[in-house]
N, C-alpha and C positions, 0 to 999 in steps of 0.2 A: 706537387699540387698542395697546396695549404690545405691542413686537413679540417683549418677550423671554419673555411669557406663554403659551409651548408649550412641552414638553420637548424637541423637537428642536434649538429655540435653546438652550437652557440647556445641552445636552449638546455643541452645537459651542464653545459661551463655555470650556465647562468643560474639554475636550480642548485647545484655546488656552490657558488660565492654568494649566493644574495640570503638574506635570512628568508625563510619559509613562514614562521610564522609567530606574528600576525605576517599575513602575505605583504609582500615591497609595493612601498608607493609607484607611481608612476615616474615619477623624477627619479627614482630608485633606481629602477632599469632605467631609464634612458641614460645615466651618468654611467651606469656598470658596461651598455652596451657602445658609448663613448671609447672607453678603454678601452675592451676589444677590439674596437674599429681599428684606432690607433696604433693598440699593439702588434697586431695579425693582417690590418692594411686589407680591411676586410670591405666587400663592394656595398655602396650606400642602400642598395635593395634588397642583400640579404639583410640585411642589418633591420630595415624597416621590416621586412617580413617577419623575422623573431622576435621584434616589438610588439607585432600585432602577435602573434603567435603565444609570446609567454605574460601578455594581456590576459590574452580568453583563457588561457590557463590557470593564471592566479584568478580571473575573477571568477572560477565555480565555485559554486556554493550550492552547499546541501543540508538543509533541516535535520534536528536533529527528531529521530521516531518516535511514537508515542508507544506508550505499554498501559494494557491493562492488566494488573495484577492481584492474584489473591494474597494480599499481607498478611492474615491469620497464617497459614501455611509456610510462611519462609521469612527467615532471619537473615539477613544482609550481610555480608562475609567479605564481599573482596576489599574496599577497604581498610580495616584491620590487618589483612595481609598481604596489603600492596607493596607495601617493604619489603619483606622478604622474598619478594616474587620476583625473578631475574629473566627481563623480557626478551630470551634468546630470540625466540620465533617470532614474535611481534616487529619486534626493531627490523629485523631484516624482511620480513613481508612489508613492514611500511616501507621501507626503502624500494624496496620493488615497483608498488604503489608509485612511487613517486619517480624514478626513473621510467615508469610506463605511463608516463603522460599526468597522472591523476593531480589536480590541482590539491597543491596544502592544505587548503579550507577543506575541501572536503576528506581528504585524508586523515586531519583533526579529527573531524566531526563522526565520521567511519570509529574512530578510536574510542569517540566517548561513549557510541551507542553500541559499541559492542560489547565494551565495560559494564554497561548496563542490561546487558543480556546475560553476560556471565554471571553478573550479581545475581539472578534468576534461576542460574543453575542452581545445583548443587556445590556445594565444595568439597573438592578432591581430597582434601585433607582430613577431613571428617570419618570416622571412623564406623561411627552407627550409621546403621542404612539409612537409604531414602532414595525418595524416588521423585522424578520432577516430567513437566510435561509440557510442551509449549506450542507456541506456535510463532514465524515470522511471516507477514507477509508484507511482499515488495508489489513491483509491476512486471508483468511482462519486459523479460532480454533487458531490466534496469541493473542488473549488475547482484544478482542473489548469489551467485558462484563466487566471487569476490567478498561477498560478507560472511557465509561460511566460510569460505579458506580464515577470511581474518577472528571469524572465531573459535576455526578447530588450533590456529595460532595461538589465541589468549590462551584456550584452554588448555594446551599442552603444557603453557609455560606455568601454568594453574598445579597442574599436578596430574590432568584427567592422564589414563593410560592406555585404554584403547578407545578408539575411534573407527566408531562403522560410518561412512556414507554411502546411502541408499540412493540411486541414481531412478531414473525411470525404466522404463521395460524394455528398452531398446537396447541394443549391444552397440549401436552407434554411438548413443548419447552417453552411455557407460566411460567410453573410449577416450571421446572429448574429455569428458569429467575429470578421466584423472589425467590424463596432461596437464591440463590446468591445475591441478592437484600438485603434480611434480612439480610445475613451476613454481605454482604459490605457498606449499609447503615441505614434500618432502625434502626438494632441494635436487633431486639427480633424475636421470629419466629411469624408469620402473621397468620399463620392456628391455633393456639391455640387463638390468641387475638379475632379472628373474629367467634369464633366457633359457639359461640350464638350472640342472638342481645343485649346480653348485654356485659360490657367490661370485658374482664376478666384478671387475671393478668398474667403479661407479665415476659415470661420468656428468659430472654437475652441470647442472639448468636452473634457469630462473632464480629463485635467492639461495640455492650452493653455491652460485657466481658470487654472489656478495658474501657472504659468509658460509665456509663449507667445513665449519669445525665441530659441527653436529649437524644430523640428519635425522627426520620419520623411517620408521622400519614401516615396509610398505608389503603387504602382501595378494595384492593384486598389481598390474599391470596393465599398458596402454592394451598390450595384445590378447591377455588374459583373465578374466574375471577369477573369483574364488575359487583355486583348488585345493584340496585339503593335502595332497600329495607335494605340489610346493610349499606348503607351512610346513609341511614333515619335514621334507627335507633342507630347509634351513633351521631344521635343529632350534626354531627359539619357540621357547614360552614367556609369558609373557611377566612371570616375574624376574627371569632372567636376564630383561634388557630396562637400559637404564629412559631410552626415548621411548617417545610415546610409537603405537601402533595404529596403523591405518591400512583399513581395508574397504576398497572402494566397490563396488557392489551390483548388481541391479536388482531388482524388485522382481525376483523369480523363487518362485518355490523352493525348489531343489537348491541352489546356490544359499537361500537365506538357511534353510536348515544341515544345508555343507558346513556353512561358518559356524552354526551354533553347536554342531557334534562334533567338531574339531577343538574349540572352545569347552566344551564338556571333558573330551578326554585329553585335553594335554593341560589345563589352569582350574579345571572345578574341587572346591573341596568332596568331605566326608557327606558334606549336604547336598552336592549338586552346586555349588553357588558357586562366584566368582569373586573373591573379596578384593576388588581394583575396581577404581570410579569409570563408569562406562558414560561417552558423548555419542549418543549414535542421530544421528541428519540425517534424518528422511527430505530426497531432494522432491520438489512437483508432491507433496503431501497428499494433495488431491485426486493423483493418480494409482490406482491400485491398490494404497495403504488400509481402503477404508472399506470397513465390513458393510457390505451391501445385500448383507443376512434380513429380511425382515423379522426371524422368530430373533427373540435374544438369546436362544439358547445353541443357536449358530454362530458357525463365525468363519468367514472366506481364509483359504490359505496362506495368501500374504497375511491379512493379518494377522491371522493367528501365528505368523511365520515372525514377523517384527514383536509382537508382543511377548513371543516367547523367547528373541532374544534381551528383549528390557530385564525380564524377569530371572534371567540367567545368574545379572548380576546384582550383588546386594547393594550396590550403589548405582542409579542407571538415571540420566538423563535424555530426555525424548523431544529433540526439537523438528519442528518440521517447516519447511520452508515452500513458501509458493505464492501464484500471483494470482489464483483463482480459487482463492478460501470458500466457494459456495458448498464444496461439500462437506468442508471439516465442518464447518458451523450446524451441521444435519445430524454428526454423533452424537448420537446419548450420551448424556454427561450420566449415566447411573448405570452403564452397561457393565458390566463386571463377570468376569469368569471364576472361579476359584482355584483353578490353575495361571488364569493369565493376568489375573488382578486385575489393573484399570486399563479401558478400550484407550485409544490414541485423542481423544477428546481434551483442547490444552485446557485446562480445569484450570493451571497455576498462571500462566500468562499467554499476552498475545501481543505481540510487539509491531507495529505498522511504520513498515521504514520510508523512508522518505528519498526520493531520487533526486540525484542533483539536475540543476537549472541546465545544464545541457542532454538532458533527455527527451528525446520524440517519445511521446506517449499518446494516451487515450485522446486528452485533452487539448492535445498538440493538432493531431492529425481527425478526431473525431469532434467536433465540440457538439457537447448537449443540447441539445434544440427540444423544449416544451411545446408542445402543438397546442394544449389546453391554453395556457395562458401566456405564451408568442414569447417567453423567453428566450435569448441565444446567448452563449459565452465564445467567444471569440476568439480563436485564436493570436497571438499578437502580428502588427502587420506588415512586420515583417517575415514572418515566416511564409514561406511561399504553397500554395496550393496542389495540396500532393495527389488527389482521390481524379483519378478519371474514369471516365463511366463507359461500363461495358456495356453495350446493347445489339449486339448482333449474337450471342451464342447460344440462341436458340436452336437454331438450324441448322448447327455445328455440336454441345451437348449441355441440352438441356439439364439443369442443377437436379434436379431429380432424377436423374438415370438410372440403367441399373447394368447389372454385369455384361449384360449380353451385348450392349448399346454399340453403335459402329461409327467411331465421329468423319466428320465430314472432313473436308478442305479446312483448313486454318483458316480459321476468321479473323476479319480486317486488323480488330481491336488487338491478337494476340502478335499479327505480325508486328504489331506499330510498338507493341511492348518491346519488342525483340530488338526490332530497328532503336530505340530508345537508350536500350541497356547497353549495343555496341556504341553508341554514339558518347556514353559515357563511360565505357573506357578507356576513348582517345583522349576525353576532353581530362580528367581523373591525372591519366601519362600525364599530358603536355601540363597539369598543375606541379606535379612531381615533380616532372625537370625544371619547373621555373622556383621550384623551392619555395611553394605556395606554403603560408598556414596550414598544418594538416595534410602537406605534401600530398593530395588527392584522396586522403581518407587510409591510407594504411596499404598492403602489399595485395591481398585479395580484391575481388571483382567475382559478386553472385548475380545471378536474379534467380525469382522464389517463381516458377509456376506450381497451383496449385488448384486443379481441377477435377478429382474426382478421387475417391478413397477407392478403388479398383487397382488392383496392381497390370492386369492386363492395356487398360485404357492408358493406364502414364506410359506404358514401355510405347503403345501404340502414338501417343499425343511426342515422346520423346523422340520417337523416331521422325515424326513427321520435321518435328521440330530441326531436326539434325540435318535433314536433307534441306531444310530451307535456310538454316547459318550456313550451308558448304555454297549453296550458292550464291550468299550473300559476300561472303571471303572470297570466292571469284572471281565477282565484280566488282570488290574494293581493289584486288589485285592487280586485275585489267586495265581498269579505271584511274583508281586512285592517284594515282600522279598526277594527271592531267590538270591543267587550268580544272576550276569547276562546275562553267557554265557549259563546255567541251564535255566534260566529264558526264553532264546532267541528261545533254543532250543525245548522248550514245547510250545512256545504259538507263534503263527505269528505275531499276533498283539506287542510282546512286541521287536519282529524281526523290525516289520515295525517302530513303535518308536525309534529304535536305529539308523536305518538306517537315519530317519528323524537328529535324535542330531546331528551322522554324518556330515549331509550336509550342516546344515542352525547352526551349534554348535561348528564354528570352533573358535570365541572368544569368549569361553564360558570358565570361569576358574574355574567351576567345571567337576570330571572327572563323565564319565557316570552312573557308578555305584553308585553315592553318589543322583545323579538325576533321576534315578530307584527306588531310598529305598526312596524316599518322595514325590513319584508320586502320592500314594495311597491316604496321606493326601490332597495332593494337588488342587486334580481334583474331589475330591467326592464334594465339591460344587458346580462343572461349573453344568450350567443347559443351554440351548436353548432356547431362547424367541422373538417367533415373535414379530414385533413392527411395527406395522400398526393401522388402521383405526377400525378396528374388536378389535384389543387388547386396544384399550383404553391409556388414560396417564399413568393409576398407572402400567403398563408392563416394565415401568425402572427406579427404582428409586431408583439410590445410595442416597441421603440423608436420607432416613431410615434407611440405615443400617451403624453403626457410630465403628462396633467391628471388631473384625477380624468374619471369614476371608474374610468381606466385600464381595460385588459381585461379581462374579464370571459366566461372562456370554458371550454365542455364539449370540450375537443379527442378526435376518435375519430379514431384511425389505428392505425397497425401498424409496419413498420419502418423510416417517418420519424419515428418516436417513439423509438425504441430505439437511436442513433446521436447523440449530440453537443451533439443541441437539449436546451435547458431549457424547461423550462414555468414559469413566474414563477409564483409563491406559489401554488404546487400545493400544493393541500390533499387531495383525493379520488384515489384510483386504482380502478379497478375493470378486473381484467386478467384475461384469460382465454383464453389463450394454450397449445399445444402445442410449442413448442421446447424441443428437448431437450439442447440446446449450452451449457454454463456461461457462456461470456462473450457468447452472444447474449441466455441471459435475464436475466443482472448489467445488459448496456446497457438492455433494459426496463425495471428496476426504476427509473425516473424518479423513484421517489417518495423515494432515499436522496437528502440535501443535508443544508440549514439552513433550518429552521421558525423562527427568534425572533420571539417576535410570539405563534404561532398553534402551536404543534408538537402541546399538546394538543388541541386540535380534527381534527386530519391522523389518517384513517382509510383502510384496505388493505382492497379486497372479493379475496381469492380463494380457489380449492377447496383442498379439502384436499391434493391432488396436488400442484400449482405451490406451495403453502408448504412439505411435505416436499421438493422440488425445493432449494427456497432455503435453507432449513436445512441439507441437503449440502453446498452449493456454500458458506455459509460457511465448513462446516469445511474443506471441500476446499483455498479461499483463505485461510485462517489457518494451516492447513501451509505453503503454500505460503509465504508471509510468515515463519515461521516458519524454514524452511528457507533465506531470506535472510539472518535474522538469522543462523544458525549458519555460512552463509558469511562473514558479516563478523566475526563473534567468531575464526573459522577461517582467517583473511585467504586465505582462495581466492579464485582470479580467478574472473569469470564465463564464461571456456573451461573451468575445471580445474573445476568442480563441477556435479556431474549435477542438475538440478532432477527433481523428481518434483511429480506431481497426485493425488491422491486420485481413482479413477473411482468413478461410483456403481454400486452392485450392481448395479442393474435396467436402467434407462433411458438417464442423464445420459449424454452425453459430453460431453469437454473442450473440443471448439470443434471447428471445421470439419472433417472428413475429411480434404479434401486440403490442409488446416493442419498435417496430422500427419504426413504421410509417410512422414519420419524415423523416427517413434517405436514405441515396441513397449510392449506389455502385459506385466508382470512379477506374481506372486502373493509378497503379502508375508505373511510370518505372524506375528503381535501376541500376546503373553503378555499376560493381564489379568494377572497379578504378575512382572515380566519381571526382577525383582532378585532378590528373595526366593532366599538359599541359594546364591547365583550371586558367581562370582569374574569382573571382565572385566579387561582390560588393556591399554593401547598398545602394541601388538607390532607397529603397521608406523607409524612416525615419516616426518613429511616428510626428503628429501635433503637442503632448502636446510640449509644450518650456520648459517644466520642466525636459522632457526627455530627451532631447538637453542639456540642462545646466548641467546633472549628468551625460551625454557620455561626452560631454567638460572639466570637473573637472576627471574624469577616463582620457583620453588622455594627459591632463596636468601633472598628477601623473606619468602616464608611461614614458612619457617624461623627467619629471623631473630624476626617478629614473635611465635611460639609458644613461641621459648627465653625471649624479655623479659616473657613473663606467667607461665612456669613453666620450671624447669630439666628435661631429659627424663630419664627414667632409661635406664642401662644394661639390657638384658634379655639369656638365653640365652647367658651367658658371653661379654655383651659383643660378641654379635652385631650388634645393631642399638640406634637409641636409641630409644626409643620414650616418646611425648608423649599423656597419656590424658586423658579426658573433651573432648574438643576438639568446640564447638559445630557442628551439621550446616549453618548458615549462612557459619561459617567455613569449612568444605570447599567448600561449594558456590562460594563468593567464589572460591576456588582453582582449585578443578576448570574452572569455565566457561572464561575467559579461555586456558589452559591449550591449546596449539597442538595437536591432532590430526588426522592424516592421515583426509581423509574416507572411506577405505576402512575404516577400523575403525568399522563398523556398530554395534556393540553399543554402544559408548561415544562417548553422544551428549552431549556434556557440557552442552549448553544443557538438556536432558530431563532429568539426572540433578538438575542443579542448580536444576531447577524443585522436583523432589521431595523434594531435602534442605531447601529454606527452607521447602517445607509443612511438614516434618516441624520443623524450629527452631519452626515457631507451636503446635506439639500437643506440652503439655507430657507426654502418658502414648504418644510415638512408641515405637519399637525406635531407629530409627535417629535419636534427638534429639542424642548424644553421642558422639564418633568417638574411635579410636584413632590417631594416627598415627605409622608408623615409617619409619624413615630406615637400611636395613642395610648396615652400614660393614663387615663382612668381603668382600670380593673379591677381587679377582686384581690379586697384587702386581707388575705392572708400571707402569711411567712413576711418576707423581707422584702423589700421595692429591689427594683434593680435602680441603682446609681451609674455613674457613667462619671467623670472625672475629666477635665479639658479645659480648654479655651473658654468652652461652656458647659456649667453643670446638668446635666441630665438626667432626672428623676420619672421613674413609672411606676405604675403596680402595675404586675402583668397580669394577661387576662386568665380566664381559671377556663378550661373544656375537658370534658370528659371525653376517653381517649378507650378507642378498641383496639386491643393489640392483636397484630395478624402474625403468627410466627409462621404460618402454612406459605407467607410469599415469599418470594425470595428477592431481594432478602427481606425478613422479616418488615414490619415496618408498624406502625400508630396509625390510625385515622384519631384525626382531629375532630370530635364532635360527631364520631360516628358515620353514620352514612348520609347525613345531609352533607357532607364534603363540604364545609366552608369551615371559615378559622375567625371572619370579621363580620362586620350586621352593615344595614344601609347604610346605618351614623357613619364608616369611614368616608364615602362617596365622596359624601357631602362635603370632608375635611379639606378638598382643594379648591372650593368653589368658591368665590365672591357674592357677598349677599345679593346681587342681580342675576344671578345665575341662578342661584339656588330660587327664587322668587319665581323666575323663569320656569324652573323645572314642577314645581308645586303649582305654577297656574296650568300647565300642561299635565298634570298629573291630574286637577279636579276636570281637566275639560272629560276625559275617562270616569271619572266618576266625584262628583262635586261632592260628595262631605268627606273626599280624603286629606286626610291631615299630615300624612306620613307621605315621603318621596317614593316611588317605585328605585332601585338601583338601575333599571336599563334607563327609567327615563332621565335618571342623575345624568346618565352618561352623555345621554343624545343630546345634554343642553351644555356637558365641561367645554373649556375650551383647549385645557392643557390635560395630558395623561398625568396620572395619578398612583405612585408608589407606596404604598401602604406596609409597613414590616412592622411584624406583630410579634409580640415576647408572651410565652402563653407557659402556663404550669398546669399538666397536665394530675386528672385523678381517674382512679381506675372505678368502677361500681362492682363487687363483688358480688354474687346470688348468695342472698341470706343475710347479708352483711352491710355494714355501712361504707361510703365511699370511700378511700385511701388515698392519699396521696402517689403518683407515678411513682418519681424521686425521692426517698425519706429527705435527702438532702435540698430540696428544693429547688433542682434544676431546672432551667428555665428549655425551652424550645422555642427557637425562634421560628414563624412562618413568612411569605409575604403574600401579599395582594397585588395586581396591576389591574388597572383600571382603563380601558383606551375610550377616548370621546368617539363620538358618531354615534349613531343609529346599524343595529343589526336590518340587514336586510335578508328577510326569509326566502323570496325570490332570487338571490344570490345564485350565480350557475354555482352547479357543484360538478368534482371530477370522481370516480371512482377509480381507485388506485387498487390493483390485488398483489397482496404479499404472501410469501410463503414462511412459516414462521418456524424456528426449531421448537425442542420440546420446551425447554426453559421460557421460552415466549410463550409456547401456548401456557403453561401455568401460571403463567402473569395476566396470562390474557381472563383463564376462568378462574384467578385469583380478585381480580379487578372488578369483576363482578357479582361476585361473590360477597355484598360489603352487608356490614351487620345492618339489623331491624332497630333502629335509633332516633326517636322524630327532629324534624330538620330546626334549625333556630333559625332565629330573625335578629333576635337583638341576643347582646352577652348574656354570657349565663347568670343568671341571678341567684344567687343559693338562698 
């Protein structure tokens, strides 16, 4: 048989000759897949099928993640010693990567952000201590076990020497963990080398296949967690070996404090210490890791048990990984022990990775539906409609149950699940044999039941479940051969599976009858297998079974499902669950990952409750994402900016009770038109000057670029210059990046600048075309600012007396006090045409006829264009007792802005109220904010 006569061969040949990256054009492969044809006389359909095949493969692609960082705290390293660093372990996990499907682009892209996590660490190389703290978050089953492997990789090659990862609480999830460990770094399987206490020989897996001329010293196993009696007796410490050490873990008392007295007595000095750079991965962060102590003079055993291994060593970094950050963002950023130093709080960073474009997520399968204000986001339309609705299990078990509860008869909804999940393991087969794209999605076949956290109920729901597949295999048995309208007509059951193809089988490009005659093969290995606490780790485990027809399984459990484990080419979910904790029911949603292969056929059974549930909690975690990004545009550490959650009206909370301690309930209130008529301002600027100097050089850039497409005119006797029709995409461009102090609520520039690029797409906007001014009369002291260009630009900046708040965080200025403005009415005016302005003044007297002066709302409710107003201000302090002083002795300027939107406020306006729960760092922003000094408010600039 030609061996290169399957698409799998043809797409490994083609990843070896074609260049990676940048990824090959299209004419690229079709000319390389030419030859092969050619040379191996290869048939015209596999040929197209690894066309389309190693298409979707080059075309993924994955953004690269955001970090927020505290820069005071860490000096950037890995650069400097990129040279010297010999990418043993990288190169060959990448290569892994990329023989196991993973498109170039995203492989790339994995490379650079994980360089940029390392940078974050620590460096190994470093001698004086330190200590580093972090956090990653991904998405739910997006691939987090892959980015650790590729950074316990970097780091090895870095110089780190041991390596704890901390798995969840499960011996199941432990188990998985490090298989996928063996593959993705040690290099050999772990349960053969550690069998005995002697060593035995090592037989390589995953990249020891590709390079097996070093390996991780591993001292845990698939079969064994931590025991200090295997570290004995292999005899090693850990300055004695030249590779790094890895020991894979779970989040158990006893086990975390095995490794640290083992660690004590075979590598501590004269102090107790460990002088080797420690990486230790806390995997799921949010589970178990986190003291849910209210006094702070507590502290639960895990974590006391993790922070006493940080603190073991004189060098330790603490990353922790997960897709339900609600309760890291709830640690005290000021907890502190004097045995265990700093709580698991990432104070130094927080990194938010990004999943490539073939991932089923939140987004995918939930999209955000606003009831307030009738927004939807839409999944794209081709992705097919996965959520079916469960509405008969009441009278079978009700989501609220309790232990004693006795379920009924299988209900309709759970058979048609079941009937569903075999029908797609024929259909899956017969893609396989035809050497489909994604060959039907990989070697396993799951569905996820998950209906009650009772371990009595699943064995009970399992059982039932068992006896209705044995007679469903039966009558495919019986059956299945037959013609199949013969076949429909004798048997119900093979009535009720058609009827299923029917429904859930409309882009199915096999016809029914061809998925009748291979049902029989099909489904004689699905078996039912509870997966709970009673069944033990060894009740799921696809890495023994390495042949066809690989596993084949209905798994029923509850919250050995919902923690870490994956279920291999899980197609079906049928869940029906009352948890009311956002990041407990994101870990059940099992069914977010990567479907290639099979996505359309992957169908959701639940009620209409738990889908409204999910819908929340997406939008909840897209704020919250969301609000990462505007720390990073904002370059806030993660001490200095307060996270907030979206809580749900009714039900939801954000994760554990005593995960929250800290935190408090705040009511926020949301304008459905929150611009409309409205003037905002930066009127409290960060303290740092550095801040100031990189919003001064952005202003001068914008500037400069607006005078090189038009010269601006002088307006109001030469008040200010002012630059018209200026696109709302170019503001937005401006405004975002644009450093503001997070206590200025209203100006949220990542929000604003969401709304002006809508508005640059709709060419009949208000706000399509901006005004912008630059007002150069102020207060003639120090030096004018000049500006230099195409056109020269001359101001005196305006002078305000400035209250410095060092109690916020972080610190920050108010501009002029607590009247919170930076400009007077005069800006308004600066965009207005004298019919306008005439306008606004005869509207102003009809309120009161001897006014002379424009109100600013009524300025507004007559512009016709918005109105960008940026303000260069020199700030003075007032001292008690003393005369004023200057801020800056050097006369640094601060730059502010204004935006101004036409219309009319309407008071009447519906409002929504939104409640968030805030951490502590929030709340101090919150009674920092308010907190503002006793200052009378200005109208017009200061006059000295």
């Amino acid at each position: 048989m030609n061996e290169m006569n399957n698409v799998e061969s043809i797409i490994s040949t083609a990843q070896a000759g074609l260049r990676l990256d940048p990824p090959p054009t299209e004419a690229e492969i079709a000319e390389f897949l030419g030859r092969l044809k050619v040379a191996f006389n290869i048939d015209e359909q596999i040929i197209e099928n690894a066309r389309i095949a190693l298409h979707a493969r080059f075309n993924h692609r994955m953004e690269l993640g955001q970090t927020i960082r505290d820069d005071d705290s860490h000096e950037p390293w890995l650069s400097a010693r990129k040279a010297e660093i010999e990418p043993f372990y990288w190169e060959r996990y990448r290569k892994f990567l990329l023989r196991g499907g993973w498109g170039p682009h995203v492989v790339s892209t994995l490379d650079q952000s994980l360089d940029e996590i390392l940078d974050l660490l620590g460096d190994p190389s470093q001698s004086a201590p330190w200590k580093r703290r972090g956090l990653v978050v991904g998405d739910v089953q997006s691939g987090k076990t892959a980015t650790y492997a590729g950074l316990i990789n970097k780091a090895s090659d870095a110089g780190y020497r041991m390596i704890i990862l901390l798995t969840g609480t499960l011996e199941n999830v432990r188990k998985q963990t490090q298989e996928r460990l063996d593959a993705a770094f040690v290099g050999f399987d772990s349960r053969d080398y550690l069998s005995t206490s002697q060593l035995q020989r090592k037989k390589h897996v995953g990249v020891g296949l590709i390079d097996g001329r070093r390996d991780g010293v591993v001292f845990t196993s698939r079969d064994k967690d931590f025991r200090r009696d295997t570290a004995t007796a292999l005899n090693i410490s850990l300055d004695s070996v030249r590779d790094p050490v890895l020991v894979v873990g779970k989040k158990n008392k006893a086990i975390l404090e095995r490794v640290a007295a083992w660690l004590r007595a075979r590598n501590a000095d004269r102090d107790g210490k460990i002088d080797l750079p420690l990486l230790l991965i806390d995997d799921e962060a949010d589970n178990a890791s986190i003291n849910t102590r209210s006094n702070p003079e507590e502290t639960t055993a895990i974590n006391r048990a993790i922070r006493d291994l940080c603190s073991l060593f004189k060098r330790s970094s603490y990353v922790g990984f997960t897709a339900t950050p609600f309760a890291n963002i709830f640690i005290d950023p000021d907890s502190t022990d004097k045995w265990l130093e700093d709580d698991l709080f990432p104070k130094d960073f927080i990194h938010l990775l990004e999943a490539p474009n073939n991932y089923i997520g939140m987004n995918r399968i939930f999209p955000a539906r606003d009831a307030d204000d009738g927004s939807l986001d839409t999944a794209d339309d081709d992705d097919p409609d996965m959520l079916v609705q469960i509405d008969d299990e009441l009278d079978w078990l009700p989501s609220d149950h309790k232990s004693h509860a006795m379920p009924g008869p299988l209900p309709k909804s759970l058979k048609e699940a079941m009937d569903w999940f075999l029908l797609t393991c024929a259909i899956r087969d017969l893609r396989a044999q035809s050497d489909a794209p994604g060959k039907g999605g990989g070697l396993h076949r799951s569905m996820l039941v998950n209906v009650s956290r009772f371990t009595r109920i699943q064995d009970e729901v399992a059982g039932d479940l068992q006896q209705e597949l044995e007679r469903m295999q039966r009558s495919i048995r019986f059956h299945g051969a037959k013609e199949p309208s013969k076949a429909a007509a004798e048997s119900t059951d093979i009535a009720r599976l058609e009827e299923a193809f029917r429904k859930f089988g409309e882009t199915c490009e096999f016809a029914w009858g061809d998925v009748l005659a291979n049902l029989h093969q099909a489904i004689a290995p699905v078996r039912v297998q509870p997966i709970n606490q009673r069944t033990g780790s060894a009740a799921l485990d696809y890495g023994a079974v390495k042949t066809e027809p690989g596993v084949r399984v209905i798994a029923v459990g509850g919250n050995s499902l919902s923690r870490g484990i994956t279920l291999e080419g899980l197609c079906v979910s049928y869940f029906l669950r009352n948890s009311k904790a956002y990041d407990t029911l994101l870990q059940m949603g099992r069914w977010f990952g990567y479907r290639d292969g099979y996505g359309d056929l992957c169908r959701i059974w639940l009620n209409p409750e738990a889908e409204g549930w999910y819908r929340h909690i997406t939008l909840a975690t897209s704020e919250l994402k969301r609000d990462f990004r505007r720390m990073r545009i904002q370059r806030a550490t993660p001490r200095e900016f307060g996270l907030r959650v979206r809580t749900h009206p009714d039900t939801l909370i954000i994760t554990a009770r005593n995960k929250m301690a800290t935190g408090m309930d705040v009511v926020s209130e949301v304008q459905e038109v929150s611009l409309t008529g409205r003037g905002i301002e930066t009127a409290r600027v960060h303290k740092r000057s550095d801040y100031s100097d990189e919003n001064r050089r952005l202003v001068e850039r914008f500037l400069l670029d607006l005078s090189s497409s038009a010269e601006p005119e002088l307006v109001r006797k030469d008040g200010a210059y002012l630059w018209s029709g200026v696109d709302s995409a170019t503001i937005a461009d401006f405004v975002e990046p644009f450093l503001v102090h997070p206590l200025n609520h209203d100006f949220q520039g990542d929000s604003i600048a969401e709304h002006l690029r809508e508005a640059a797409s709709d060419p009949e906007h208000p706000w399509r075309t901006w005004n912008v001014a630059l007002p150069r009369k102020g207060e003639k002291r120090g030096e004018p600012w000049i500006m230099e260009g195409s056109v020269r630009l001359e101001a005196d900046p305006k002078l305000r007396r400035v209250v410095i708040k060092n109690e916020t965080t972080p610190p920050s200025l108010l501009l002029s006090g607590s009247s919170a403005r930076v400009g007077s009415r005069t800006e308004v005016l600066y965009g207005m045409s004298p019919e306008e302005e005439g306008e606004a003044l005869r509207r102003a007297q009809e309120e009161a006829p001897s006014a002379r002066a424009i109100p600013e709302d009524v300025a507004r409710s007559v512009m016709q264009r918005p109105l960008l107003a940026i303000y260069l201000v020199r700030g003075y302090v007032k001292h008690p007792n003393s005369d004023e002083k200057p801020l800056f002795e050097d006369g640094r300027i601060i730059p502010a802005l204004g935006l101004h939107f036409p219309g009319e406020k309407d008071p009447n306006a519906k409002k929504r109220l939104v409640k968030y729960r805030l951490n502590r760092i929030a709340q101090a922003e919150l009674d920092m904010g308010l907190d503002l000094a006793d200052d009378r408010p200005i109208d017009e600039d200061y006059d000295a």
